[in-house]
C-alpha positions in Angstrom: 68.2 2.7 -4.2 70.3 3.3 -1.5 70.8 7.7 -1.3 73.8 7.2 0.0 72.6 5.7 3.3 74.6 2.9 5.3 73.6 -0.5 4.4 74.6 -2.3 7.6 72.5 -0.4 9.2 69.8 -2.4 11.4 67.9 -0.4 13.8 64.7 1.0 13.2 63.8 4.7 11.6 62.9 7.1 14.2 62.6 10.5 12.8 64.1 12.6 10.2 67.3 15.0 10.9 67.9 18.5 8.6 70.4 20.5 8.8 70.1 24.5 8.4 72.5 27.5 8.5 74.4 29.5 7.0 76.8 28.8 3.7 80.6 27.3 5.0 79.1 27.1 8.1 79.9 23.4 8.4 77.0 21.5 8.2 78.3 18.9 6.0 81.5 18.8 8.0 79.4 18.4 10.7 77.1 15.5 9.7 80.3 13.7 8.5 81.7 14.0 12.0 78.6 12.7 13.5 77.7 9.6 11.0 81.4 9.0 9.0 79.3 9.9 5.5 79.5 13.1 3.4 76.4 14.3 2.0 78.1 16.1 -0.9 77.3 13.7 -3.8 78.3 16.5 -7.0 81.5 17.0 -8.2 80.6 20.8 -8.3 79.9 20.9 -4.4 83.3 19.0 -4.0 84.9 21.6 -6.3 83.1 24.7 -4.2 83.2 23.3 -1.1 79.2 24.1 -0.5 76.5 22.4 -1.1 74.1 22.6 -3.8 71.5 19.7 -3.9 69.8 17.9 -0.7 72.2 15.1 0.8 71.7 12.3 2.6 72.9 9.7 6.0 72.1 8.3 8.5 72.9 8.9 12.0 73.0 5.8 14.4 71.4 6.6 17.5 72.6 4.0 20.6 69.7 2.6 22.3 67.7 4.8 20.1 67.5 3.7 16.7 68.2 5.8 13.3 67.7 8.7 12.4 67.7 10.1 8.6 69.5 13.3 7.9 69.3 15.8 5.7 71.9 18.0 4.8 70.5 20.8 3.0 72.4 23.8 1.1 73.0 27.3 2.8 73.4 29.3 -0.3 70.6 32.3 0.1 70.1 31.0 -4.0 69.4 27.7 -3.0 66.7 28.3 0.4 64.3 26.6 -2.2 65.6 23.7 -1.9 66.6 24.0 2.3 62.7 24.1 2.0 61.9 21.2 0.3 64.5 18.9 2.8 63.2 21.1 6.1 59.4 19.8 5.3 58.3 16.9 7.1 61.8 16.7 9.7 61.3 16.1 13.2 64.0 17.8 14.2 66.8 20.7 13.2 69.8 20.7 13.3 70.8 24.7 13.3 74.6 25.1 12.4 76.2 28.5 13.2 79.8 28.7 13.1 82.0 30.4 16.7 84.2 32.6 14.5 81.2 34.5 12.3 78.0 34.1 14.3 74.8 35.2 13.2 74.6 35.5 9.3 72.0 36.7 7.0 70.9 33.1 5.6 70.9 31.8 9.5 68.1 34.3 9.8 66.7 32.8 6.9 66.8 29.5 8.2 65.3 29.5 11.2 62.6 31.7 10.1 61.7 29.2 7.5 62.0 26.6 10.1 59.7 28.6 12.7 57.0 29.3 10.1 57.2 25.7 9.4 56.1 24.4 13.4 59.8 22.8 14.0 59.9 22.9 17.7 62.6 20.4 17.5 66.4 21.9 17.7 69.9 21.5 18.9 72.2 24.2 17.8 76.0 23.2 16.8 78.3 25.9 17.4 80.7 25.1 14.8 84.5 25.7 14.8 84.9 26.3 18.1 88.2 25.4 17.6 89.3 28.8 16.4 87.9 30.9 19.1 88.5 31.9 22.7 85.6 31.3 25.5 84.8 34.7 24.9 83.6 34.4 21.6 81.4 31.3 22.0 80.0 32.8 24.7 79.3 36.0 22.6 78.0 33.7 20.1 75.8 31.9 22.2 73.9 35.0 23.5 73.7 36.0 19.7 72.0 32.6 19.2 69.7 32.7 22.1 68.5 36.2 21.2 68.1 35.0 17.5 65.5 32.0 19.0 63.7 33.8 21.9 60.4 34.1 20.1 60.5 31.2 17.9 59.3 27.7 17.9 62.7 26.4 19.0 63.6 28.8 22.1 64.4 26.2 24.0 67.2 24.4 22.0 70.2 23.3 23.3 73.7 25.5 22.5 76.9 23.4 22.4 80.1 23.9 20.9 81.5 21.7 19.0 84.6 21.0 16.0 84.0 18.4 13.2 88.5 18.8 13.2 89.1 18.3 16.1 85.7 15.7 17.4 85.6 18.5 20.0 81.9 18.3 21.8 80.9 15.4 19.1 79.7 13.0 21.6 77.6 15.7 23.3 76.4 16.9 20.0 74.9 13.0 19.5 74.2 12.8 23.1 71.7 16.2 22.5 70.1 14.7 19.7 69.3 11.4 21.0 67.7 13.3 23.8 65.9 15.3 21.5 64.8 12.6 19.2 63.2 10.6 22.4 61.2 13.6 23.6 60.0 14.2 19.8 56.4 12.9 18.7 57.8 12.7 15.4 55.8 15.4 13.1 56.2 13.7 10.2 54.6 10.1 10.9 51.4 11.0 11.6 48.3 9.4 10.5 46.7 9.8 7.7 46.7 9.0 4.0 50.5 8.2 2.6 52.1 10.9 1.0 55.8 10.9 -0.2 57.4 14.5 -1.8 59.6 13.4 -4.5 62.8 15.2 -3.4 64.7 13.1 -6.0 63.9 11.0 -9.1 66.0 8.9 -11.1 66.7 5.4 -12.8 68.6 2.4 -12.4 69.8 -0.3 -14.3 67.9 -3.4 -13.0 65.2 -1.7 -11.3 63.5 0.8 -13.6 62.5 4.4 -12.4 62.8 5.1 -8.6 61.5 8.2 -6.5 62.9 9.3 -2.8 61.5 11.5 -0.1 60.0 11.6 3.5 56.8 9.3 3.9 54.0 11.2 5.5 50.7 9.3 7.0 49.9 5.6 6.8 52.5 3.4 5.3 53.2 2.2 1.8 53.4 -1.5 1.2 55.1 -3.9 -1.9 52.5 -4.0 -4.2 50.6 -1.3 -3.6 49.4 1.0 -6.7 49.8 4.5 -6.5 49.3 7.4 -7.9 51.8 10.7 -8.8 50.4 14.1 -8.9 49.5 16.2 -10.5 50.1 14.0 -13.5 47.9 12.0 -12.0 49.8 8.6 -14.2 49.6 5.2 -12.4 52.3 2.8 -11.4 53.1 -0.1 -9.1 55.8 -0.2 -6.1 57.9 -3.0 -7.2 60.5 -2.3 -4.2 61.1 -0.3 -1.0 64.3 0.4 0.9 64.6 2.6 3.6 68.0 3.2 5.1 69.5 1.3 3.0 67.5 -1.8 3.7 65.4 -3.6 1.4 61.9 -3.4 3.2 58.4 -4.9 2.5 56.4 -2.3 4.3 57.4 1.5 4.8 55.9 3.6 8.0 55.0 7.2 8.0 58.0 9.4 9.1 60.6 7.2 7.6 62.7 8.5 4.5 62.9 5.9 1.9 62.8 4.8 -1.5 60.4 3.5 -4.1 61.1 1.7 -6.9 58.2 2.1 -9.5 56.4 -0.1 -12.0 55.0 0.6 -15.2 56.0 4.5 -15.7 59.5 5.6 -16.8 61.9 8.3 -14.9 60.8 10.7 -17.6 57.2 11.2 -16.2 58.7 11.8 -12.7 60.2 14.7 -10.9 61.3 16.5 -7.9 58.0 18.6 -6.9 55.3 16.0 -7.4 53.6 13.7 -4.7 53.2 10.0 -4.6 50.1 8.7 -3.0 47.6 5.7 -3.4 45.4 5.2 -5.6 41.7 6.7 -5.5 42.7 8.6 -2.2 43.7 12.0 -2.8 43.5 15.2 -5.4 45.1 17.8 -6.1 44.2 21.7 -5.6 44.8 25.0 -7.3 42.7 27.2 -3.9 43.6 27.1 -0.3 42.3 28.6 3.0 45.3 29.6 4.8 46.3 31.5 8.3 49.6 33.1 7.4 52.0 34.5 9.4 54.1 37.5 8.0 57.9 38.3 8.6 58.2 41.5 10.4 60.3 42.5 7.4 58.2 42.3 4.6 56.5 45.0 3.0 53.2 45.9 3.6 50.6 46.1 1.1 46.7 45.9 -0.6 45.1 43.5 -1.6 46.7 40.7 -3.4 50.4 39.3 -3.3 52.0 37.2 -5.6 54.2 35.0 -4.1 56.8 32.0 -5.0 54.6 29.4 -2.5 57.1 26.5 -1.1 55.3 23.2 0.2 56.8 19.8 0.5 59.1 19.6 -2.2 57.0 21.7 -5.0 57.1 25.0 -6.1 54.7 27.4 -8.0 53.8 31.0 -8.4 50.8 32.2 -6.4 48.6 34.6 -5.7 47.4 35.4 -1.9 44.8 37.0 -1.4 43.8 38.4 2.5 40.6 37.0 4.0 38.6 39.5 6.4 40.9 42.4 5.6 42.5 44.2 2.8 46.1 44.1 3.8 49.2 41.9 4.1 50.1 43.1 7.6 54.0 42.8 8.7 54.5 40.6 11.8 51.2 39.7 12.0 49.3 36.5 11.2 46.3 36.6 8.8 43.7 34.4 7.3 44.3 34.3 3.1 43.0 32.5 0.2 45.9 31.6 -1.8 45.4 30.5 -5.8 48.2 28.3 -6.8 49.2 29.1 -10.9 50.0 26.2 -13.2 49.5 22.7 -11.5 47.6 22.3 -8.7 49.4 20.4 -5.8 48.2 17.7 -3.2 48.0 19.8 -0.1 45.9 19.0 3.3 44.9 20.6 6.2 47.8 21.3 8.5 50.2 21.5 5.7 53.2 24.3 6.1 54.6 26.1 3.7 56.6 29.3 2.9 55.9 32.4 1.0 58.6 34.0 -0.9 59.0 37.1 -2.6 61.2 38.6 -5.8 63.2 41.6 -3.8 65.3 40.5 -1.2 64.2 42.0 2.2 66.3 43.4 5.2 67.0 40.5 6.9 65.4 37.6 6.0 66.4 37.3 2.2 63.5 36.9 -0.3 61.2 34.8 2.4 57.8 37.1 3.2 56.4 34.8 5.6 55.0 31.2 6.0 51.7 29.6 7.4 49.4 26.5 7.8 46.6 24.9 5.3 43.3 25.2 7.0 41.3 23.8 4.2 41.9 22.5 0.1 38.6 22.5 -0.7 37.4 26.2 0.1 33.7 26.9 -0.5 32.8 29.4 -3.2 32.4 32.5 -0.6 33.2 36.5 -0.8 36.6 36.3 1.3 34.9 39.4 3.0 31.9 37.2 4.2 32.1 37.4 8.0 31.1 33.4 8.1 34.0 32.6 6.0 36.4 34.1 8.8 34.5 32.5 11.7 35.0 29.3 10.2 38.4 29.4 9.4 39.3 30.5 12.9 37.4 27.5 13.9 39.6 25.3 11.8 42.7 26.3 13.2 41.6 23.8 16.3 44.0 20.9 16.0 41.0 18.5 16.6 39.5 16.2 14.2 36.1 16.4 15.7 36.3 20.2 14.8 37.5 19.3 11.2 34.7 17.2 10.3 31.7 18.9 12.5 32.7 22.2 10.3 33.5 20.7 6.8 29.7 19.0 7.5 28.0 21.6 8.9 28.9 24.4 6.1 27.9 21.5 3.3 24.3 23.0 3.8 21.5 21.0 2.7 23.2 19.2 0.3 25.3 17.5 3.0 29.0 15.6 2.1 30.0 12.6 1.3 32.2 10.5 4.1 35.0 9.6 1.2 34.7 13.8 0.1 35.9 14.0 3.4 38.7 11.7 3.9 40.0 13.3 0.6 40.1 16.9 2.1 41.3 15.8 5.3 43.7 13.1 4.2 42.1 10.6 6.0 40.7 6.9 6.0 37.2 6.5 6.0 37.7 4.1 9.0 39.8 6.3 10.8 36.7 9.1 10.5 34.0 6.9 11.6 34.5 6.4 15.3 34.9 10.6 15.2 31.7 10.9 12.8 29.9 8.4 15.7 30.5 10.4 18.6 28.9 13.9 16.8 25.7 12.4 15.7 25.5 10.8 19.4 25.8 14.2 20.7 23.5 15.3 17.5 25.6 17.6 16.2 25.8 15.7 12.8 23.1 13.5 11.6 23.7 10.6 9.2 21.9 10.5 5.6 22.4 7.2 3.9 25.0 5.2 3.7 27.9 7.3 2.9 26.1 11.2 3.5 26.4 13.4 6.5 25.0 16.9 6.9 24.8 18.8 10.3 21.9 19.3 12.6 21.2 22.6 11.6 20.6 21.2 8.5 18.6 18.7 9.3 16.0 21.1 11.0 15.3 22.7 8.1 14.8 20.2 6.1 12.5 19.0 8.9 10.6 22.5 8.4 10.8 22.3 5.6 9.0 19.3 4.9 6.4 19.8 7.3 5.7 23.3 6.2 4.9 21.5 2.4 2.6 18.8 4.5 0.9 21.6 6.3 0.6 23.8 2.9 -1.0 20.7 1.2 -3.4 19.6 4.1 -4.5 23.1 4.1 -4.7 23.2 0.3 -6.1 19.9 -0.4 -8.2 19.0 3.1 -9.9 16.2 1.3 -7.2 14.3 0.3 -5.6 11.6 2.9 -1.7 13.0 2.4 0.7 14.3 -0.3 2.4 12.3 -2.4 5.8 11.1 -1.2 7.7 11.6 -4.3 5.9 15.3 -5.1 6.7 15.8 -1.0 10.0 15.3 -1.6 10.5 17.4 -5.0 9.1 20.1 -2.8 12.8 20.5 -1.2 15.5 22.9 -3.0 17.5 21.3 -6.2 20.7 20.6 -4.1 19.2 18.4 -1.6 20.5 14.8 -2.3 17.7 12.1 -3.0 19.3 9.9 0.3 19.0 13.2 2.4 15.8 14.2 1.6 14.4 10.1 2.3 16.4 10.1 5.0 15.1 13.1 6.5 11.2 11.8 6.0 12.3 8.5 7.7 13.6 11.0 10.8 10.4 13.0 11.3 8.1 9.5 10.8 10.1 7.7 13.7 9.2 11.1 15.6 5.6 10.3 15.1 5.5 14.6 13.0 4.1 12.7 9.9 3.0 9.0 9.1 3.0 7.9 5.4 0.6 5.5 4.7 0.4 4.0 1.2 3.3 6.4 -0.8 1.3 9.3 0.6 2.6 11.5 4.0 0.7 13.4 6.1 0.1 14.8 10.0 -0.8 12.2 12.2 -4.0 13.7 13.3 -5.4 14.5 9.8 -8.6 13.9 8.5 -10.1 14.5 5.5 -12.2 17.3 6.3 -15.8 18.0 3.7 -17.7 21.1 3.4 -21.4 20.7 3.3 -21.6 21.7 -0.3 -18.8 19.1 -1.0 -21.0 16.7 0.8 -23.8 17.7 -1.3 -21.5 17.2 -4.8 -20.3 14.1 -3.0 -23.7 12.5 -2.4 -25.3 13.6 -6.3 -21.8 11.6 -7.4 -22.8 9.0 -5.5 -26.7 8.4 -6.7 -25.3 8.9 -10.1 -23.0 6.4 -10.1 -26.0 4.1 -8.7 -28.7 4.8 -11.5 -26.3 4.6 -14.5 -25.3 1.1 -13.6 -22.7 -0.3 -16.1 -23.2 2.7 -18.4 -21.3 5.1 -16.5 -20.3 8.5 -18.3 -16.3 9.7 -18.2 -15.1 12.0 -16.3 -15.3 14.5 -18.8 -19.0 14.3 -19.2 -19.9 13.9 -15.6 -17.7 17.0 -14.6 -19.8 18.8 -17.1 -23.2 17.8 -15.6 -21.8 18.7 -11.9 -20.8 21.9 -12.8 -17.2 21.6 -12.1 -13.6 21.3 -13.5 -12.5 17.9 -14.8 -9.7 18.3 -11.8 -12.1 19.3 -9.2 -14.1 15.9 -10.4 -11.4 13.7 -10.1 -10.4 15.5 -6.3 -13.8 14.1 -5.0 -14.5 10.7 -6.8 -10.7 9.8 -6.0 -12.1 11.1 -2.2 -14.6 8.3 -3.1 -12.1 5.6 -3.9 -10.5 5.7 -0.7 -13.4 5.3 1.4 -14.7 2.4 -1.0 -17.9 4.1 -2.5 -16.9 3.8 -6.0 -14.4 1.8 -7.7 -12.2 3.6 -11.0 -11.8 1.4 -14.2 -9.4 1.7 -16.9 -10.1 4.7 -19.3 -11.4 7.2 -16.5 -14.6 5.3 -15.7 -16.1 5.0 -12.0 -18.6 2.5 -10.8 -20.8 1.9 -7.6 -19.3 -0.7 -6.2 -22.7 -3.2 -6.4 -22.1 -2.8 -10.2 -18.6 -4.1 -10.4 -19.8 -6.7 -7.4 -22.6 -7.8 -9.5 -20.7 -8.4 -12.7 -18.2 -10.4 -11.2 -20.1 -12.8 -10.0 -21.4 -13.1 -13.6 -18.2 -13.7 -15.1 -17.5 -16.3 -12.2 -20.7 -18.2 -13.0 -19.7 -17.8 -16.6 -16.1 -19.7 -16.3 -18.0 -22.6 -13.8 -19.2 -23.8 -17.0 -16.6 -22.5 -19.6 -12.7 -22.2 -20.1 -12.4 -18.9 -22.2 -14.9 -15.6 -22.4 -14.3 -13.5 -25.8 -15.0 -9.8 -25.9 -18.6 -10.3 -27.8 -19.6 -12.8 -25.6 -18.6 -10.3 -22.6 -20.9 -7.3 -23.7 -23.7 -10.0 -24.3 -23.3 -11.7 -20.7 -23.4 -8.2 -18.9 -25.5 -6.8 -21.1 -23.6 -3.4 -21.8 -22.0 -2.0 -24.9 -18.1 -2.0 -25.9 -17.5 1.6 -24.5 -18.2 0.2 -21.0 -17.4 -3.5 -21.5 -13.9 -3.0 -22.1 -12.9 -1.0 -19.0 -14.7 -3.3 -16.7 -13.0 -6.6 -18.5 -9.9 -4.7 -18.0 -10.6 -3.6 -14.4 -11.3 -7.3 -13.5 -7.8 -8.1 -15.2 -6.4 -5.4 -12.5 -8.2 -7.3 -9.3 -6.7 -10.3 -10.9 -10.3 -12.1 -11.6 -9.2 -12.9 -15.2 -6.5 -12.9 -17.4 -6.2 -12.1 -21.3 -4.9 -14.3 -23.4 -4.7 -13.7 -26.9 -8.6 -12.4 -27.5 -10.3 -14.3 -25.4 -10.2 -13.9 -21.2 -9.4 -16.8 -18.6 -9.8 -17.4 -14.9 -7.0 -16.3 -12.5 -6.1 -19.7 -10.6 -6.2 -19.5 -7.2 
């Protein structure tokens, strides 16, 4: 579990080193010079004097600390794999040798290393050795030319021979200054991700993966997951340069031994993260920048896409225009083919095509993740492009005030959103806090956030149904809260829609009184021939007594619907002029009163009353009895028991 790296070492990781430029250039001369190791682990790169696979050291920084290097191939064949050991370094190396210059695959590089944000560089001028002041000097203008209007115009030129040690110490000296300036891009926050650049086993320790951690650090013990396989296993060990290590921080390069999944399952290409924290995706939202070289064209592009240390056809597809545009940076939606891949925003990658180009080999261009979870939208839609422009701000508060607001009604989930920004619920909180304080996100539930526009509608919308009802219905007190509620579209989340109600009650819009809602300043409001139905329902209920007809029956003497019946004595329920009974029977309330105190005199001088008994104390028959027995059950006068009734203690 070592990669190679130097075991004494005892200082503390501070960055990741790669190395670009072109082939027998002498980058691996170079690295040996600077750290006494050489990269080139395969008999084949010994035998060819290049190499062919990712290698790796360490490079002891005085004062400092260490730094990991990666010494990646130059072979125009091999830029795959330059990508995969360029993505998540904090710094480049950029090799160019005195006595050839410029070459096709240094173009390459430091394309690939500008479309990936390195700002980070030192250039080596190689075997300076063999040339006159002239030539370095020749050379040097050839470089700076080469990185005027890239990400790393501003890197140091020295000279320098891994024969002869010549400008060695300045080399290191460069790099240390470098590394102490750098913010370190690849440690920060965030949920853990590790590439798998490498993936093999050994005897004693099982399976065992290597690559660059990204975000929060990995711990013994911790269970993770690899995607997109999505299998399970356990980190049994961790060393990172070389050092046997209970805890692993973001930005350090390292190795994990794994538990409980054999090497066959893994491979260079998929991502280790924990468990029940990220997915992966097969559509991205991208701004992409093209190489002046490439080709122009309509519509979509398939492309080799390059991130971390996977690779996968793809289609890109331009967003807000029809064209890929040479030298100029565009918004696309990009479909990866085969398996999806763990990808968040801010994520680099390249674009590659299947024709070599010019001068910049097969690369077309390169860009940035703006979001994995792209909503289901026309890529012509005008809102589409607004937003994605908005998402290119760096700042978290813009990340989660758009991914909330565009959620619609329906709102998001706080742990949707940590997925699709790769962060910690914890870490969004304080974030989430300060944009419903300035109420440009509301809260809904425990877990749901939706924006304020949002939250308006709802507001109108739910006051529009109130108003619609009131207007509808002016007799009744308030509509229902749960058919209130049923009133908003399908895709409004139950703990939204409650949440909403309890928003526009604590404004004093609506009071709900009872499960119903209405205005505050509602009455019940009766017609005069209402009144009049109202009043015969009334006297009717007072001269039939205990033999009260149905509702059915009653409607029919009224002259109105069954429905229209039950509006207005249920209008006479709430104001306590008649009292309902089981089995759609309503009784003036002096009826009911009078019959209880009969039953109460009954049990002062008995323990039970039977059903018989019960029609002869009240004097009524069965079809009447019954419902009133069983409405005194309801106010919790008597209780049944078996077939006879008894007196509710207390």
């Amino acid at each position: 579990m070592t990669e190679g790296l130097n075991q004494n070492s005892d200082r503390r990781p501070v960055g990741v080193l790669g190395t670009a430029g072109h082939i027998d250039h002498g980058k691996t001369a170079l690295i040996t010079a600077l750290t006494g190791v050489d990269t080139d682990r395969l008999p084949e790169e010994k035998d060819r004097g290049i190499t062919i696979e990712l290698g790796f050291t360490v490079l002891e920084l005085p004062g400092i600390g260490s730094l990991s290097v990666i010494d990646v191939p130059g072979h125009e064949g091999l830029v795959r794999t330059m990508v995969a050991g360029a993505t998540g370094i904090d710094l480049v190396l950029i090799v160019v040798a005195a006595d050839e210059g410029v070459m096709p695959q240094t173009r390459e590089h430091v394309a690939i290393c500008n479309l990936l944000g390195i700002d980070r560089a030192v250039v080596a001028l190689t075997k300076s050795d063999l040339v006159d002041a002239e030539m370095i000097e020749l050379a040097t203008e050839e470089i700076r030319d080469l990185l005027a209007d890239t990400t790393m115009r501003n890197a140091k030129i020295l000279p320098v021979s891994a024969r002869t040690d010549q400008g060695i110490g300045s080399l290191r000296q460069a790099l240390g200054d470098e590394v102490a300036r750098s913010q370190g891009q690849s440690s920060q926050g965030g949920l853990p991700r590790l590439a798998v650049d490498r993936a093999f086993s050994m005897r004693g320790f099982g399976a065992v993966v290597t690559g660059t951690l990204n975000g929060d650090a990995l711990r013994n013990g911790d269970v993770v997951e690899i995607w997109p396989t999505g299998a399970t296993a356990k980190i049994r060990g961790l060393q990172s340069h070389g050092e046997t290590r209970t805890e692993i921080a973001g930005g350090a390069r390292c190795a994990i031994n794994l538990q409980g999944i054999d090497v066959s399952e893994l491979a260079r290409g998929q991502v280790v993260t924990q468990r029940d924290t990220l997915r992966p995706t097969a559509c991205i939202d991208t701004a992409v920048e093209w190489l002046a070289e490439c080709a122009p064209s309509d519509g979509i592009t398939s492309v080799e896409f390059l991130a971390g240390t996977a690779e996968r056809r793809a289609r890109v597809a331009p967003i807000g225009t029809t064209q890929k545009r040479p030298g100029q940076k565009d918004l696309a939606r990009i479909h990866i083919d085969g398996e999806p891949l763990v990808l968040l925003p801010r994520d680099r990658f390249i674009l590659r095509g299947f024709a070599r180009t010019p001068l910049a080999g097969a690369t077309l261009g390169g860009g940035m993740v703006l979001d994995a979870a792209p909503p289901p939208r026309r890529r012509s839609d005008p809102q589409l492009v607004e937003e994605l422009r908005r998402l290119q701000d760096e700042k978290l508060t813009t990340a989660l005030q758009e991914r909330v607001t565009r959620s619609g009604l329906s709102g998001i989930d706080e742990r949707v959103l940590g997925r699709e920004l790769g962060r910690r619920s914890a870490e969004l909180h304080a974030t989430l806090k300060d944009l419903i304080t300035n109420e440009k996100l509301a809260r809904a539930g425990r877990h749901l956030y939706l924006g304020r526009s949002a939250l308006s509608k709802l507001e109108t919308l739910l006051e529009q149904a109130i108003d619609a009802f009131h207007a509808r219905e002016p007799m009744r007190p308030g509509m229902q809260r749960a058919a209130l509620l049923g009133s908003l579209p399908d895709n409004v989340p139950s703990e939204i829609a409650d949440a909403t109600l309890t928003v526009l009650a604590a404004r004093g819009r609506v009071q709900i009184d009872e499960g119903h809602v209405r205005r505050p300043d509602h009455r019940p409001l009766i017609d005069p021939e209402t009144q009049q139905i109202l009043e015969r329902i009334i006297d009717d209920a007072r001269q039939a007594g205990l033999e009260a007809a149905n509702s059915r029956d009653w409607s029919a003497a009224l002259g109105v619907t069954v429905e229209r019946f039950r509006d207005l004595v249920a209008h006479l329920e709430r104001e306590k002029q008649l009292i309902r009974a089981p089995g759609d029977f309503w009784f003036d309330p002096a009826v009911v009163s009078s019959v209880r105190q009969t039953v109460l005199a009954h049990f002062e001088k008995h323990q039970t009353l039977d059903t018989p008994t019960y029609k002869s104390l009240i004097g009524t028959t069965r079809r009447t009895a019954v419902p009133l027995m069983e409405l005194l059950d309801e106010l919790q006068i008597t209780r049944r028991r078996g077939q006879v009734r008894v007196l509710m203690k207390g």
